[in-house]
DRENDREN-462276 format. One record per residue (C-alpha): residue number from 1; chain; x, y, z. Coordinates in Angstrom, 1 decimal, m for minus. Layout:
% DRENDREN-462276
R; NUM; A; X; Y; Z .
...
//
This chain:
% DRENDREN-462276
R; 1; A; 110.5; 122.1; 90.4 .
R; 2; A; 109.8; 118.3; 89.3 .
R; 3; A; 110.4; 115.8; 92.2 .
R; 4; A; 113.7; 113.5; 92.1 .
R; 5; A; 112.7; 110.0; 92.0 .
R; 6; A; 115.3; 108.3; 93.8 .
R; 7; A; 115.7; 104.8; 93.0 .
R; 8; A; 115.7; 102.4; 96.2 .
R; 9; A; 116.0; 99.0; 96.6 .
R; 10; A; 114.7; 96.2; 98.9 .
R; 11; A; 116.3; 92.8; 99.8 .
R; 12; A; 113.3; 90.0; 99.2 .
R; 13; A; 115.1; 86.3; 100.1 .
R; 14; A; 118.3; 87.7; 99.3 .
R; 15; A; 117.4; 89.4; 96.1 .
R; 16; A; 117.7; 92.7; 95.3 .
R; 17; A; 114.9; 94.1; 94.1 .
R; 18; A; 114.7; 97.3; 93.0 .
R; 19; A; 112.0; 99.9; 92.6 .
R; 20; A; 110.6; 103.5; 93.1 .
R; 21; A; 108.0; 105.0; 95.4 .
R; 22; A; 107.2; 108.8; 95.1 .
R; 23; A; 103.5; 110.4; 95.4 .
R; 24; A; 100.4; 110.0; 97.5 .
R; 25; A; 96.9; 108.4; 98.0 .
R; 26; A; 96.0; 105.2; 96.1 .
R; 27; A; 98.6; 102.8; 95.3 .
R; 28; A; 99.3; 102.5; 91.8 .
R; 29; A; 101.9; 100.0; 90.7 .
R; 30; A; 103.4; 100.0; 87.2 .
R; 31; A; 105.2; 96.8; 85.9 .
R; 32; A; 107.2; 97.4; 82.7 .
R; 33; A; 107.5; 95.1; 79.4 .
R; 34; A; 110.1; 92.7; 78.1 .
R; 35; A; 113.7; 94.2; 77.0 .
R; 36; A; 112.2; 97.3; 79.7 .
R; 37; A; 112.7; 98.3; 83.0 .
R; 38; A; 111.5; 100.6; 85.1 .
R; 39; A; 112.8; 103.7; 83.3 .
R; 40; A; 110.4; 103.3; 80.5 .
R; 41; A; 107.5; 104.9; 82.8 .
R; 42; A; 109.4; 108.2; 83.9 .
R; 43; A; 107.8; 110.1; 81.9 .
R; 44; A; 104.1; 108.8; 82.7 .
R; 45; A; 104.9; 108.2; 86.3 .
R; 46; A; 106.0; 111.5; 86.8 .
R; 47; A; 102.8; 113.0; 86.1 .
R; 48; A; 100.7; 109.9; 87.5 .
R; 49; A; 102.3; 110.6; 91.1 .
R; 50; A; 100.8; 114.2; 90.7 .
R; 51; A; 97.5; 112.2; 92.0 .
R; 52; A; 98.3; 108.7; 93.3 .
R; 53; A; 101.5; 106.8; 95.3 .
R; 54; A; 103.0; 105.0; 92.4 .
R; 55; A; 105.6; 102.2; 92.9 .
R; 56; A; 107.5; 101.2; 90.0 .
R; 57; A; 109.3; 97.7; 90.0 .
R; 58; A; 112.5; 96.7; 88.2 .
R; 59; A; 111.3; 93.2; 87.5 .
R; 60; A; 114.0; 90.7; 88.3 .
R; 61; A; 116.5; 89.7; 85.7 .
R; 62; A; 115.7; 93.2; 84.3 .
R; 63; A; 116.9; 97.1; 85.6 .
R; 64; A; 118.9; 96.2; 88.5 .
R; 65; A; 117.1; 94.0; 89.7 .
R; 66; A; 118.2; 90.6; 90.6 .
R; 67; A; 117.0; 87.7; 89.0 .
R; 68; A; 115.4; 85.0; 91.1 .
R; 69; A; 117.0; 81.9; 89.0 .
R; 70; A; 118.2; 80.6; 85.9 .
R; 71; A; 114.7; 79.6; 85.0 .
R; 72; A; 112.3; 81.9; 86.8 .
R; 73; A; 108.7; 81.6; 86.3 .
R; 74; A; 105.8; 84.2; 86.4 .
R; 75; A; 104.3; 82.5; 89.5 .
R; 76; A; 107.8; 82.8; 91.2 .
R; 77; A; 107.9; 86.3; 90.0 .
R; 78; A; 104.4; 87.5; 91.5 .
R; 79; A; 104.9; 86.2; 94.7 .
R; 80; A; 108.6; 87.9; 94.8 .
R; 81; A; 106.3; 91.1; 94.2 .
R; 82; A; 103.9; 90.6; 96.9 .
R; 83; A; 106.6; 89.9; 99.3 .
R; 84; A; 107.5; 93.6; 98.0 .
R; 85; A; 104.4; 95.2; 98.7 .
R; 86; A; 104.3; 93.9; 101.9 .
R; 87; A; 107.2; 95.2; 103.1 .
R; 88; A; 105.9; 98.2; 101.6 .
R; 89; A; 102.8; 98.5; 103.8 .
R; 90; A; 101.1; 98.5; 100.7 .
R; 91; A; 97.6; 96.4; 101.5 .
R; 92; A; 96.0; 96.5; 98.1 .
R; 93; A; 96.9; 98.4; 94.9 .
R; 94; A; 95.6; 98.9; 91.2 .
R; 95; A; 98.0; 96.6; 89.4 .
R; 96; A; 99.0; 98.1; 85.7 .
R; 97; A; 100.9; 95.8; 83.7 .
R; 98; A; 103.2; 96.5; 80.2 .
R; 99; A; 103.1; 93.7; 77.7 .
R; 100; A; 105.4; 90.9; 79.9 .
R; 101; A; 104.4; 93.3; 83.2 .
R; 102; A; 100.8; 92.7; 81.7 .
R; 103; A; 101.7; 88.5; 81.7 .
R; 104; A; 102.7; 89.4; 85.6 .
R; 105; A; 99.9; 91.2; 86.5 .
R; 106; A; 97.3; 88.5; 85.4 .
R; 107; A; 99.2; 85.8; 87.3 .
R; 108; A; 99.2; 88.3; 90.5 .
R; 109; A; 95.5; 88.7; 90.2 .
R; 110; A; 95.3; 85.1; 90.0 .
R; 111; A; 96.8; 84.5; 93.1 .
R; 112; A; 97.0; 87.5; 95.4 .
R; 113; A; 93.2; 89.1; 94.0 .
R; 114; A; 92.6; 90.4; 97.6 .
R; 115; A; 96.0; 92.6; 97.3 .
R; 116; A; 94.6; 94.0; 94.4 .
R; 117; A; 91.6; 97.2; 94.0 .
R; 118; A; 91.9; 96.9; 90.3 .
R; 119; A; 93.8; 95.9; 87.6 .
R; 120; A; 94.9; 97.2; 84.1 .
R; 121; A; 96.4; 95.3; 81.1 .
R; 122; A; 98.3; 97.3; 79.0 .
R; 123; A; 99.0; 95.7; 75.6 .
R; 124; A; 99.4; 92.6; 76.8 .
R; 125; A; 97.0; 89.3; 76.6 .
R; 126; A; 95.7; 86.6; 78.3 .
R; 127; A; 96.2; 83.8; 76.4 .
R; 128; A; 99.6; 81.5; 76.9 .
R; 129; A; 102.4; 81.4; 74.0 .
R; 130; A; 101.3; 79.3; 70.8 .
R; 131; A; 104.4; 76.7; 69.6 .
R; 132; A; 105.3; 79.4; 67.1 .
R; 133; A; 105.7; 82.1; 69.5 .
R; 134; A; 107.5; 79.4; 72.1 .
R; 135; A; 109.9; 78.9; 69.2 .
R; 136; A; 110.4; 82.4; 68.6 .
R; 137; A; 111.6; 82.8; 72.4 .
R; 138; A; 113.7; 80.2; 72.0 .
R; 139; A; 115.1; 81.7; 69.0 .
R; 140; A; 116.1; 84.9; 70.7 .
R; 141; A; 117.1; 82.8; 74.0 .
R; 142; A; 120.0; 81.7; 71.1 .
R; 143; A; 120.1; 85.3; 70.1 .
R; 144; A; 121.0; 86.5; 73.6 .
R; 145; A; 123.8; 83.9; 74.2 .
R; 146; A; 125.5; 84.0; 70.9 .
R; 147; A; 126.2; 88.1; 72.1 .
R; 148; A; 123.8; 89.7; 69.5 .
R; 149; A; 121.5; 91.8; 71.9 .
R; 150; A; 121.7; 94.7; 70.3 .
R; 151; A; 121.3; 93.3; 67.0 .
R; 152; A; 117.3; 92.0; 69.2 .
R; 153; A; 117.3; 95.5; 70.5 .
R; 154; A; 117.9; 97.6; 67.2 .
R; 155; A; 115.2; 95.8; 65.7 .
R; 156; A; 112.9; 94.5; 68.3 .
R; 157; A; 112.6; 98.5; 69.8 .
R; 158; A; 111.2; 100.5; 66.8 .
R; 159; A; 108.7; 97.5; 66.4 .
R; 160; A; 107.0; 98.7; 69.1 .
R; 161; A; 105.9; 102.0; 68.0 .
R; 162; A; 103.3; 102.5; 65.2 .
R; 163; A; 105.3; 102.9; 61.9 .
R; 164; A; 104.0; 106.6; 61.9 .
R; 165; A; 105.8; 107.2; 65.4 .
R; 166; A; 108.9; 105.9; 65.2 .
R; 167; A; 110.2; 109.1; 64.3 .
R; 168; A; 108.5; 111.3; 66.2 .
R; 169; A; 109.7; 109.1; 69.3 .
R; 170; A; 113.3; 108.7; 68.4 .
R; 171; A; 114.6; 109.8; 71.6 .
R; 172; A; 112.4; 107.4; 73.5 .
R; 173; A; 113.3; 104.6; 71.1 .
R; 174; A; 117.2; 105.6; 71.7 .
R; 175; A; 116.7; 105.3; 75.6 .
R; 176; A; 114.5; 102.0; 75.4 .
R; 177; A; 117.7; 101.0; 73.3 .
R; 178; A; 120.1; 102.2; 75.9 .
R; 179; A; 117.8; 99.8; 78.4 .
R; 180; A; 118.3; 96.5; 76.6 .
R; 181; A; 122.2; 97.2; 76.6 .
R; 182; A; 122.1; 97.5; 80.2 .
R; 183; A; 120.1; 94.4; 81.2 .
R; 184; A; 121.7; 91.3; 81.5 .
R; 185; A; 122.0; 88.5; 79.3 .
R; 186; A; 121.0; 86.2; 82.1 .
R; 187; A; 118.1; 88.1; 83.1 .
R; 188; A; 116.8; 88.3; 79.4 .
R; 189; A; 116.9; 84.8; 78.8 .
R; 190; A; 115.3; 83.7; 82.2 .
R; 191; A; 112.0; 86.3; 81.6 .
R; 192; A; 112.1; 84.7; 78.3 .
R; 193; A; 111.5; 81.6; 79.8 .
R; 194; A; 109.1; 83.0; 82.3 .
R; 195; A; 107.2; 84.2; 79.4 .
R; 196; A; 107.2; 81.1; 77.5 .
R; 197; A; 106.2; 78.7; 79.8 .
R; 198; A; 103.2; 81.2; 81.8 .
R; 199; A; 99.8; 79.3; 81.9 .
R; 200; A; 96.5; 80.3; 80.3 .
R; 201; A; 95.0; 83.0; 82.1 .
R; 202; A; 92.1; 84.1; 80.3 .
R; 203; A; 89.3; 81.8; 82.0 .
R; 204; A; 91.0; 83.9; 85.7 .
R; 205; A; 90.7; 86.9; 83.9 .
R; 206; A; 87.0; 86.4; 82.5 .
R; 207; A; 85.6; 85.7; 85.7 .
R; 208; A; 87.4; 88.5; 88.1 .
R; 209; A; 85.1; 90.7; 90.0 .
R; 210; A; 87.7; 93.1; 90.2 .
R; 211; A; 88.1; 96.7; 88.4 .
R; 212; A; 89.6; 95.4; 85.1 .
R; 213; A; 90.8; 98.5; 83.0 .
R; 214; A; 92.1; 96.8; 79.0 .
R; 215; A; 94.0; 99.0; 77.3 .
R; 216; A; 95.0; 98.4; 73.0 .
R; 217; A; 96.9; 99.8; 70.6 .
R; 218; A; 95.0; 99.3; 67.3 .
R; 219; A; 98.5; 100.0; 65.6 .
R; 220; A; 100.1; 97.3; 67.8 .
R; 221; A; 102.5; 95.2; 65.5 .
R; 222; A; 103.4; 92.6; 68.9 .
R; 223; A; 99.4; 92.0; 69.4 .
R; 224; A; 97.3; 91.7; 66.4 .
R; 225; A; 94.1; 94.0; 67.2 .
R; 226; A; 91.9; 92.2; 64.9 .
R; 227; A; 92.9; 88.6; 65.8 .
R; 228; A; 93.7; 88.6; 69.6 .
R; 229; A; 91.8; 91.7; 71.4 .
R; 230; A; 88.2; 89.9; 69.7 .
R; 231; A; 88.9; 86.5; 71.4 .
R; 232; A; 89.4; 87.6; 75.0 .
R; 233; A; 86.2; 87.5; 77.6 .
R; 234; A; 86.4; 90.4; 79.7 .
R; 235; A; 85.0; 90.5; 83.0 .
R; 236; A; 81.4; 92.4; 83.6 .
R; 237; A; 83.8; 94.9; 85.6 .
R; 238; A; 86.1; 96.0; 83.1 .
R; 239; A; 86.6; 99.1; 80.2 .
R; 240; A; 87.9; 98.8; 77.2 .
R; 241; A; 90.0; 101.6; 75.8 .
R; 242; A; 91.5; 101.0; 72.3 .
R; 243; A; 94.7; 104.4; 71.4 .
R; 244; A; 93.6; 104.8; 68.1 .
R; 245; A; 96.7; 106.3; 67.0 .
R; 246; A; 99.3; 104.0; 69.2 .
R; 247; A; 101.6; 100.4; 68.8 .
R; 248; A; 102.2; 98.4; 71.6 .
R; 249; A; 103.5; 102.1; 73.8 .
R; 250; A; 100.5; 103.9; 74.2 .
R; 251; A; 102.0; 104.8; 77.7 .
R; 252; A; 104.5; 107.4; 75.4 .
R; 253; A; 102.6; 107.5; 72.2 .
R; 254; A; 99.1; 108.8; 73.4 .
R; 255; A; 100.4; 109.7; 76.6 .
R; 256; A; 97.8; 112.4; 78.3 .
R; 257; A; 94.8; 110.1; 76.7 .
R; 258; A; 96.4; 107.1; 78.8 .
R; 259; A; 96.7; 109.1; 81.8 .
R; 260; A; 93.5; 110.2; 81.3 .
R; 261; A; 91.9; 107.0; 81.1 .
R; 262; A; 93.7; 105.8; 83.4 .
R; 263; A; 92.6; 108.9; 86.5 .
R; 264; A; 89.3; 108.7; 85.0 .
R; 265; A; 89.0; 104.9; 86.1 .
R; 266; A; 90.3; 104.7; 89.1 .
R; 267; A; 88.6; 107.7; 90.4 .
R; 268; A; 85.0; 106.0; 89.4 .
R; 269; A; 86.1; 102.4; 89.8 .
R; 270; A; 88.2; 102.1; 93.1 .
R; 271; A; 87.6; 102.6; 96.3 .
//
């Protein structure tokens, strides 16, 4: 019989944060994307814990988590997180990040590199938001407070599959809908602004001497394969994996090839 993963939650400066531990071994954590929390991994995490200790995060202003203020930032964020996996007894860990989690994982390895064994971007990017994209947030930051969330999440969702999958994956596009109706307003809005006002990371990423594991959807509509993936420096430690067949969820739409890239690297790659 499958394990029940029973959420649990821990108070960081009077914040809830909440989160999910189950498995053994390495320490694998798993930060979801925007609009996401930490539901979006079940199905990958299930089978992940088969071989590692994996910790999943509601990031806060997202799943039940608290948010940390009106006007959090991703530098705010990361440390909130290593506060976690402290009180954890977790000493280092192979970061993965989704998308936004991907934004979060880069500014953790740019603080906190000795928590981490590795890291793993996936479908995400280094680079801070151009003024288009900033005006884009703040176009959904409008969105958000004039009630139309699930007008963002009824057409923001499917996006994130490759055109081909979106019906293959309608149940996981219905519960990634169901997500967004249960996250806060406030919270959207302040990740928004986390994610809009992040730094330039991709000089911190290019010279890492960590385990550095990139993993692309070549089908991504969010991240343009051609134009972004060519212009970022990886580290001489890293792999590149590009899902042939995926959008910006390769975690669900090539699921056993992610897990198996995923195994593959740590067990050659980390300690």
């Amino acid at each position: 019989m499958d394990e029940i993963v029973i959420k649990k939650s821990l108070s960081i400066n009077k914040k809830t944060l909440t989160y999910t531990d189950s498995g053994k071994g390495k320490a694998v954590v798993l930060l979801h994307g925007y609009l996401e929390s930490l539901d979006i991994w079940d199905a990958f995490s299930a089978e992940l814990c088969e071989d590692y200790r994996v910790i999943c995060f509601d990031i806060p202003g997202h799943g039940k988590s608290d948010m940390l203020d009106e006007s959090q930032t991703m530098e705010q964020i990361a440390y909130h997180i290593k506060k976690a996996l402290e009180s954890l007894g977790i000493e280092k860990c192979f970061l993965v990040g989704h998308s936004m989690g991907g934004y979060l994982t880069l500014m953790f390895h740019h603080l906190f590199p000795e928590m981490l064994s590795g890291f793993c971007l996936f479908h995400s990017h280094p680079f801070a938001d151009s003024e288009e994209k900033r005006n884009n947030r703040l176009r959904e930051m409008e969105l958000i407070k004039d009630g139309k969330k699930n007008l963002i999440a009824s057409v923001n969702i499917p996006n994130t599959y490759a055109k081909e999958n979106v019906s293959t994956f309608y149940l996981e596009i219905e519960k990634a809908k169901n997500i967004v109706t249960q996250t806060s307003d406030d919270g959207i809005v302040t990740n928004l602004h986390a994610m809009m006002t992040r730094p330039d990371l991709a000089e911190s990423l290019a010279s890492s001497k960590l385990p550095f594991l990139y993993i692309v959807g070549k089908k991504d509509n969010l991240i343009d394969f051609e134009n972004i993936v060519p212009k970022i420096k990886l580290p001489e430690t890293s792999g590149l994996i590009v899902l042939e067949n995926s959008g910006h969820m390769g975690f669900i739409e090539e699921k056993q090839l992610a897990l198996e890239t995923i195994r593959n690297f740590i067990e050659l790659k980390i300690n």
